[in-house]
N, C-alpha and C positions, 0 to 999 in steps of 0.2 A: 431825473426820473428813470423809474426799472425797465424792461420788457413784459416784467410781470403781468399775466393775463388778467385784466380787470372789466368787469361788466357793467357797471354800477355809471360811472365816469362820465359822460354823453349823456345820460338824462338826467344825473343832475344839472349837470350847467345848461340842458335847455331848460329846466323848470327854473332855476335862479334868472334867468336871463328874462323869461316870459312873465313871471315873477314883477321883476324890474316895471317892464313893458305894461302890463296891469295897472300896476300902482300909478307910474306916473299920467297914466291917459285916466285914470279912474275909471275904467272899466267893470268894476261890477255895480258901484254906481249909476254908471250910465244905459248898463244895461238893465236894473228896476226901473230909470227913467222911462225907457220906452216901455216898458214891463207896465208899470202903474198909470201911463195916460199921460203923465208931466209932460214927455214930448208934444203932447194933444194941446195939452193947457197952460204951459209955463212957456212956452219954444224951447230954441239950445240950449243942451247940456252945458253948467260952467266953464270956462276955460280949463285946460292941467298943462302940464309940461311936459314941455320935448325930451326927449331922448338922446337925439345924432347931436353930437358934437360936444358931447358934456364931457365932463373929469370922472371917469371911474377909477376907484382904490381897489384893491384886489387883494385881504387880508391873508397869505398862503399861496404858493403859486406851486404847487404839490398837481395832481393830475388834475384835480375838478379847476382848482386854479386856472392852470393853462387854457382848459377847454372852454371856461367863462371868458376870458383874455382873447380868445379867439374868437367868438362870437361875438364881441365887441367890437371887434376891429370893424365891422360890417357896419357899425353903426358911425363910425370913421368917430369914435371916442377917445378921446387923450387919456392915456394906459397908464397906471402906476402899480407898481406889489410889495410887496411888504414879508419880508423875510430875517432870516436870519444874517444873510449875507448874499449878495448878488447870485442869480440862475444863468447859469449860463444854457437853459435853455429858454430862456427869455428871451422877444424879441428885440434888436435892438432901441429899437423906437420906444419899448417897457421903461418908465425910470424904477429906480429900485430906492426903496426908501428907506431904512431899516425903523421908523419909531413909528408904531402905530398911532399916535397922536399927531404926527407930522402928517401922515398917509391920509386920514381922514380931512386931516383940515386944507388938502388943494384935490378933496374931492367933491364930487356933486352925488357920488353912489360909492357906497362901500360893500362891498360884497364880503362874508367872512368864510373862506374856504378853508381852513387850519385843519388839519388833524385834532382831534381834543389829546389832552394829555395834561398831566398838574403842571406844566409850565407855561401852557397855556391857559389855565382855567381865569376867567374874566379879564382876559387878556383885553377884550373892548368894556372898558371901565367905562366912570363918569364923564374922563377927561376927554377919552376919544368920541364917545360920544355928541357932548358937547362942541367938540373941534366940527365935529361933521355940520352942526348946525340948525336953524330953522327954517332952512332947506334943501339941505341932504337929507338922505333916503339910506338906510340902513339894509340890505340883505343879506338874511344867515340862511345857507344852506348847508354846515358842518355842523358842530353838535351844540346843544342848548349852554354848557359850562363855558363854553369861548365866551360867552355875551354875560355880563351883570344885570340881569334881567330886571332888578329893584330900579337900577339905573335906567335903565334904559323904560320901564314904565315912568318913571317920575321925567322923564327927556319929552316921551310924548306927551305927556298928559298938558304939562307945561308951558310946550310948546319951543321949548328948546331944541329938538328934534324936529323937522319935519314927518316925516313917517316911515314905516317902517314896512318889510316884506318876510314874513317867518314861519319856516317850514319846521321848527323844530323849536320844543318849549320844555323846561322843569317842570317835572313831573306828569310829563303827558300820560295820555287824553287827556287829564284834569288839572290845566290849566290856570293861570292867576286869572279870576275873574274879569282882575283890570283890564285885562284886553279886551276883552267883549263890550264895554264899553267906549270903547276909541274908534272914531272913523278916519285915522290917518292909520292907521296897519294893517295890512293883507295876513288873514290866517289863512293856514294852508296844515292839514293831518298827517305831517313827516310822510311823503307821497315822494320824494324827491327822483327814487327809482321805480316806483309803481306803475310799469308797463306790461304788457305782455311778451316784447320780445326781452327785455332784461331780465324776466322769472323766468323763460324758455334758457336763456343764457346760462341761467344761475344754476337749472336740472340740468343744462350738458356739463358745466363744470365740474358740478360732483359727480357726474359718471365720468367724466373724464381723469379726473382725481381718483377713483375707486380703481380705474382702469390699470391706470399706473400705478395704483399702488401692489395692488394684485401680480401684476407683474414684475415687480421688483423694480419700478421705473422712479426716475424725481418724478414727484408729484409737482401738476400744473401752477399748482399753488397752494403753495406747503404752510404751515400755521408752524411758526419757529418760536 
């Protein structure tokens, strides 16, 4: 990883993480329950699943990467990432996997952190998909082209998939209807840096950029 100054980094991997945490407690579920009375008239809310101590996959271990892998660790999670070839800023305890198919199938959560770029593009296909399971949990917080999305609707709908957590879709806002239909995936409105302090971030950046540049300085973070 660079030095390069990045703002973005930290809220996404808390929102992939919280993401995560949502889905498997079903959480907005639970919260119409008490919303609509069912607590009143049904009792407890369904069982869901735990969290601490599962297999997370880690598709990119780039900055978001990392900072997901780190918040993990809190959940005393068994780590694995998936690269091109071993990080050596991994922690030791990380295994490194290289085949996104293998990575999926000894995890219980996949996250996909990648950079997009055409050699990545559907890089989580049917196969990986599939490997993850009927109950693994899919989370994209990098860009919509990483994921096969045709795939990955016909996985949940299925039931081949367990479900899914996704911040980022083809052709957003206007989205494949098929989602809307599913009550195993978390939508969420590509929100991943939608803070206050990360927009505050983002206007000193550019003045800090302009500053330098005016100046005859390296800019903080130059677009090459």
């Amino acid at each position: 990883m660079t030095n390069t100054p990045d703002v973005l980094t930290a809220d996404v991997a808390d929102l992939g993480v919280a993401m995560m945490l949502v889905q498997s407690r079903g959480m907005i579920g639970a919260e119409r329950w008490v919303r609509d009375g069912s607590w009143a008239e049904k009792g407890l809310y369904p069982l869901q699943r735990r969290i601490w101590g599962k297999r997370a996959g880690i598709l990119g271990l780039g900055r978001i990467g990392f900072e997901v892998a780190k918040r993990l660790q809190g959940f005393d999670m068994q780590i694995s990432y998936g690269e091109v070839s071993p990080r050596d800023h991994a922690h030791p305890d990380w295994q490194f996997v290289a085949n996104p198919v293998a990575l999926a199938a000894q995890s219980d959560v996949l996250f996909v952190t990648l950079a997009a770029s055409a050699a990545t593009r559907h890089i989580v296909r049917r196969e990986v998909i599939e490997a993850l399971g009927p109950e693994g949990m899919l989370v994209n917080i990098s860009r919509a082209s990483n994921i096969d999305e045709t795939a990955l609707l016909d996985a949940l709908e299925a039931g081949r998939l367990g479900s899914a957590a996704l911040d980022v879709f083809e052709g957003e806002p206007a989205l494949n209807p098929r989602f809307l239909a599913l009550k195993n995936v978390l939508l969420q409105p590509h929100h991943a840096s939608g803070t206050y302090e990360t927009r505050q971030a983002m206007g000193q950046l550019l003045r800090d950029n302009l500053t330098a540049h005016f100046a005859g300085q390296p800019l903080p973070t130059a677009v090459l």
